[in-house]
N, C-alpha and C positions, 0 to 999 in steps of 0.2 A: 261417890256421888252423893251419898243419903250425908255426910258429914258435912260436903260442900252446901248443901241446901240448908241443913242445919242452921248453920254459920251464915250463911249471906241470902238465905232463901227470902227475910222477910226484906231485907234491903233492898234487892233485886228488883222486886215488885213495888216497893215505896220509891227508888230512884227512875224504872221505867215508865211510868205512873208522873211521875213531878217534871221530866223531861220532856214527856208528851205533852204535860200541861203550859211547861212554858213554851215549847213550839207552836202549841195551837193559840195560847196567848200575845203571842209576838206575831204572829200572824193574825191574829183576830185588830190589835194593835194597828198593825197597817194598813188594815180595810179601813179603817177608822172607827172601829168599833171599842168598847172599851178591854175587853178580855178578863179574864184573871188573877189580877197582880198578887204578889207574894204565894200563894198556893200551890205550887209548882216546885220555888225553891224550897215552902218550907217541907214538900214533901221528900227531895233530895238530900236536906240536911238531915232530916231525922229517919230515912233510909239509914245512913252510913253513920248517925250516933250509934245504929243498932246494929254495926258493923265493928269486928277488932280495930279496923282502920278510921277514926273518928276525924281526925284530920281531915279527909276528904270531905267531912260536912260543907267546909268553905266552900266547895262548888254550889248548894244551896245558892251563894250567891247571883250565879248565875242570873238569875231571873231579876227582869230592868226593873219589875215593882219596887225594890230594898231601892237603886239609884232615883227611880221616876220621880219617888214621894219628896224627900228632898226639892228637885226640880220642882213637882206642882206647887210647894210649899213657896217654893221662894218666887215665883213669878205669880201669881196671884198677889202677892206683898208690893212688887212693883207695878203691876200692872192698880191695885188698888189707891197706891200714892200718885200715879197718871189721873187717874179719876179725880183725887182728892184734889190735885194741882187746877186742873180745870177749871172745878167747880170754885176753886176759889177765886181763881180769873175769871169767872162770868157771875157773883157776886153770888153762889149760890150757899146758903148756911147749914140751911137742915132739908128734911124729906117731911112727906106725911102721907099716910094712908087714907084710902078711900074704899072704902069698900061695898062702894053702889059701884065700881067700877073696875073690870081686869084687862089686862094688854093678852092679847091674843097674840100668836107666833106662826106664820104657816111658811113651811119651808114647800113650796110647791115640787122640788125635786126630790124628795124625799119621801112626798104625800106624809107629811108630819105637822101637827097641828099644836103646839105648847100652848099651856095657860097661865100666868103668874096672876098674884094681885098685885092689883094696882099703888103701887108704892114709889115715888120720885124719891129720885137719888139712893137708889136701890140696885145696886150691880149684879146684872145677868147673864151668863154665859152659854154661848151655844158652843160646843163640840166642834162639832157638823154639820154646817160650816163656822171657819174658827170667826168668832164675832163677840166682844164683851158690850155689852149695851145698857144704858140707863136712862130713863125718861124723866126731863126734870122740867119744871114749872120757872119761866122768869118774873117779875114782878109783875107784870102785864097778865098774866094769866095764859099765856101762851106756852102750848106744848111743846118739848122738844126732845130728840134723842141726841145721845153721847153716844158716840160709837167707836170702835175702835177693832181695828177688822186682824188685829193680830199678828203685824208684818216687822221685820225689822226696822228699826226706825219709825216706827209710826206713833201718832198721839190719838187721841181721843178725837174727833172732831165733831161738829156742832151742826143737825139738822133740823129744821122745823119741821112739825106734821104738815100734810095737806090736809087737810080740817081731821078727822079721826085717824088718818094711818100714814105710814109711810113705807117704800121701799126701798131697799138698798141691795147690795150685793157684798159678797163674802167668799173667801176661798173655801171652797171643801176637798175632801179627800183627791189627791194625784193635781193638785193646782186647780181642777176646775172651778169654775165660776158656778156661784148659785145663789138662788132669788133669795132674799130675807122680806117678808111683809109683817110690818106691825102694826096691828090696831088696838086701837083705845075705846072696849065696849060699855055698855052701860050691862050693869047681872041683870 
């Protein structure tokens, strides 16, 4: 027994340890939360580098953060060329900051309140619920959001404020529906 522990004692605890992590990560993952990515697997691989059997590092892989990143990497790419597309159909060229002014976020089912500054044509993502948003000025002076709620097939689409805010709606976690309100304060 004391030779077995020897040999696989420290592994044992690095791979139980990195498996737990990515269970609780892959479930934190589907609450909608964000979890742990890579932490888990790289505790499994470097369990079993410290193993005779190094090979089995690949299980490391395991854990979706090594696949996710990839994914987040490449649809943030397209979903930004949606945006760019848009903008270039509604004549829009550049952004500019203001910062006598911020867009406030309250997700009322959430009891969550975000704050950005105030920047047009500026792309903002919520989570939860899935929604990319940007607020852009047309020649007129008029405020408006780009929204794009995240669904197969969908584009960007074009709402005006009702004088400082607007609301919309968004999927969040298990398909529900939930409120999005955005306003445009003065600091």
């Amino acid at each position: 027994m004391d030779e077995f522990m020897m040999r696989y004692g420290v592994c044992l605890v690095l791979c139980i340890l990195g498996f737990i992590l990515v269970i609780v990560s892959y479930l934190a993952q589907r609450s909608g939360r964000s979890g742990g990515w890579f932490l888990g697997g790289l505790l499994i691989a470097a369990g079993f580098l410290l193993s005779p059997h190094k090979w089995l590092a690949l299980l490391g892989l395991i854990d979706y953060g090594y696949w996710g990143l990839p994914l987040v990497l490449i649809t943030e790419h397209i979903f930004g060329k949606r945006f760019r597309a848009a903008y270039d159909e509604l004549g829009i060229s550049t952004g500019r900051k203001d910062d006598s002014r911020e867009i406030i976020v309250t997700i009322p089912e959430r009891d969550e309140v975000l704050e950005y500054p105030f920047i047009t044509c500026c792309l903002h993502e919520l989570t939860i619920p899935k929604l990319l948003f940007s607020v852009y000025e047309d020649n007129e002076g008029r405020l408006f959001l780009l929204a794009d709620k995240r669904t197969i097939g969908s584009r960007p689409e074009s709402i005006a404020f009702e004088g400082d805010h607007i609301q919309t709606e968004a999927f969040g976690a298990q398909k529900r529906t939930m409120t999005v309100l955005i306003e445009i304060k003065d600091k």
